[in-house]
C-alpha positions in Angstrom: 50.0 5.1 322.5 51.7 3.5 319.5 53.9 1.0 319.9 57.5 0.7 317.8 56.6 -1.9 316.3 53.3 -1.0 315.0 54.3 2.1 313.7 55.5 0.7 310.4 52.3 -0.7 309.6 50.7 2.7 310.4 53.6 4.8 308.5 52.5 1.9 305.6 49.0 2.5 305.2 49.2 5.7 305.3 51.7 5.9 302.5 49.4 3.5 300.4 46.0 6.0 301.7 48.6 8.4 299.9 48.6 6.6 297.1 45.1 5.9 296.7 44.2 9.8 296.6 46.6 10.6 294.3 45.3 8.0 291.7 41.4 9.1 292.3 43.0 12.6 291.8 44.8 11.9 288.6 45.1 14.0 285.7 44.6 13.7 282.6 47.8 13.0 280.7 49.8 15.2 279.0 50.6 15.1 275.0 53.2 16.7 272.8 53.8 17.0 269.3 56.3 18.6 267.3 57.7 19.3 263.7 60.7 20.8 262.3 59.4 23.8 259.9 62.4 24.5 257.7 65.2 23.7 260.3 62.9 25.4 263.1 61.5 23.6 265.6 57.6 24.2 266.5 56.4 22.3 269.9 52.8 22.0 271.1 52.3 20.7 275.3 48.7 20.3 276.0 46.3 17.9 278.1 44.4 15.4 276.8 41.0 14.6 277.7 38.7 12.0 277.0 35.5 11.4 275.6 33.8 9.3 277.8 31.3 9.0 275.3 30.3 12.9 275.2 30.4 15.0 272.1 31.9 17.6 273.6 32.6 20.3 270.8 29.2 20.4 269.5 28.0 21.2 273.1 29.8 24.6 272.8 28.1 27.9 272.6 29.0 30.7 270.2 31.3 32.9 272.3 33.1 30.3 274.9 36.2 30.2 274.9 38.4 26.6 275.3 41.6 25.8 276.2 42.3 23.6 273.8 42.9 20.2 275.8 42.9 20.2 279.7 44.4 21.2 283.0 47.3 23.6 282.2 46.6 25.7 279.2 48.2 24.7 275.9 51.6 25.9 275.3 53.3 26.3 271.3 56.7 27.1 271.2 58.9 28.2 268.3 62.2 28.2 267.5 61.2 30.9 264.6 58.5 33.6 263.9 55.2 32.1 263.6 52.0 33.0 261.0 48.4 32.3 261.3 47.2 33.1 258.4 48.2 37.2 258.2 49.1 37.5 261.9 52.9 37.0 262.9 54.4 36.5 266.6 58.1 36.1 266.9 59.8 33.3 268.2 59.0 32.2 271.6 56.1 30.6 274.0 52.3 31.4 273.7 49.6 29.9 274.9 46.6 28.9 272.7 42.7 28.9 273.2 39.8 27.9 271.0 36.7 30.8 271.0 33.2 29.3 269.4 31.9 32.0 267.3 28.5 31.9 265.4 29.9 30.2 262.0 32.9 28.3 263.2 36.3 28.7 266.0 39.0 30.9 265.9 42.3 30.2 267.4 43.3 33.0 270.4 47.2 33.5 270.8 47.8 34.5 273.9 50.7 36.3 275.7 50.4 34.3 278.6 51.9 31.1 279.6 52.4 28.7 282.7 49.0 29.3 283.6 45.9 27.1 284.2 43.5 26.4 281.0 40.7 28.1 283.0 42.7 31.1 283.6 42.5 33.3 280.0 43.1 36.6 280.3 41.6 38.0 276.9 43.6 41.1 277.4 46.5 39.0 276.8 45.5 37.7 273.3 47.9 38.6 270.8 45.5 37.6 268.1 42.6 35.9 266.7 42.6 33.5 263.3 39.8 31.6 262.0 40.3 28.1 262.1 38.8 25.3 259.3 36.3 22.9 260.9 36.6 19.5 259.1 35.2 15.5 259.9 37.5 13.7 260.8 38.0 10.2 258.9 38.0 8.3 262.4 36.5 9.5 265.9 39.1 10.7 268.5 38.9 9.3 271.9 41.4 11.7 273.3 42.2 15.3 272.7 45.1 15.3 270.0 47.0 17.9 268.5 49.5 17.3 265.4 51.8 19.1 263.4 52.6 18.5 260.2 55.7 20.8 258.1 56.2 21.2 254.8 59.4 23.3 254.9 58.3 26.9 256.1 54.4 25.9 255.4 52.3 23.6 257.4 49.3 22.7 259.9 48.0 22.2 262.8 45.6 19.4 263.5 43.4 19.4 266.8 40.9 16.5 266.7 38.5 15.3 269.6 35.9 12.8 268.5 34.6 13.5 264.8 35.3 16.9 264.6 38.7 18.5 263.3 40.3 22.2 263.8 42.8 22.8 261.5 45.4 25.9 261.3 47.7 26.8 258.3 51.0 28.2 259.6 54.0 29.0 258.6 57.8 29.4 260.0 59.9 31.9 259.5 
């Protein structure tokens, strides 16, 4: 039997065995970017992985489908109808996902959001738009999505290592 006076010392390492999982368990951080398109506000949420000296988009097969960072799926929010390219969603949360075809990636909107990266429903994707594929000027350590406005008209950047995906969109 414990005795009261040991008991903090066992109520303290536990707390700091606490501690230790839950920095081996860690994951990977979180980003966020946003722009104002025209007085409307576009956000992006999305996990951002590392490297770790991998080349991980070139590893992809035609047909798999990424969520575009890690952990939870990638969330773009808009204060205003959004277009890729001839497809329009209204205003509102989507998620977004990355699908490796033969010649290049498309970008999948998806009706769905809150859920885990792993966890795309392709029944739920509003859309598909091809996305450019460009070298980046410097490599990319971490998953990293920007957006950059040009009143209604602008991009969206995700880079990991050398490799680029690039979206036009606009705002209405």
């Amino acid at each position: 039997m414990m005795s009261v006076r040991s008991r903090p010392l066992a109520i303290l390492g536990a707390c700091a065995l606490v501690v230790s999982v839950a920095a081996a368990t860690a994951h990977n951080p979180r980003g966020k970017t946003e722009a104002d398109f025209a007085g409307k506000k576009v956000t992006v949420d999305y996990g951002r992985p590392s490297l770790n000296g991998r080349d991980m988009l070139s590893q992809v097969a035609p047909g798999m489908v990424w969520r575009l960072g890690s952990e939870d799926a990638t969330t773009i929010t808009s204060e205003g109808s959004l277009m890729f390219g001839e497809n329009m969603v209204p205003a509102g949360a989507y998620s977004l996902f990355a699908r490796k075809t033969d010649d290049g990636w498309d970008l999948l909107v998806n009706s769905e959001t809150g859920q885990s990266g792993l966890a795309h429903d392709p029944e739920k994707d509003l859309f598909a738009a091809p996305l450019q594929v460009e070298s980046a000027d410097e490599v990319a350590e971490m998953f990293t999505i920007s957006l950059m406005a040009d009143g209604m008209n602008g991009t969206m950047k995700m880079q990991w290592g050398a490799m680029a995906l690039v979206a036009d969109l606009m705002v209405h």
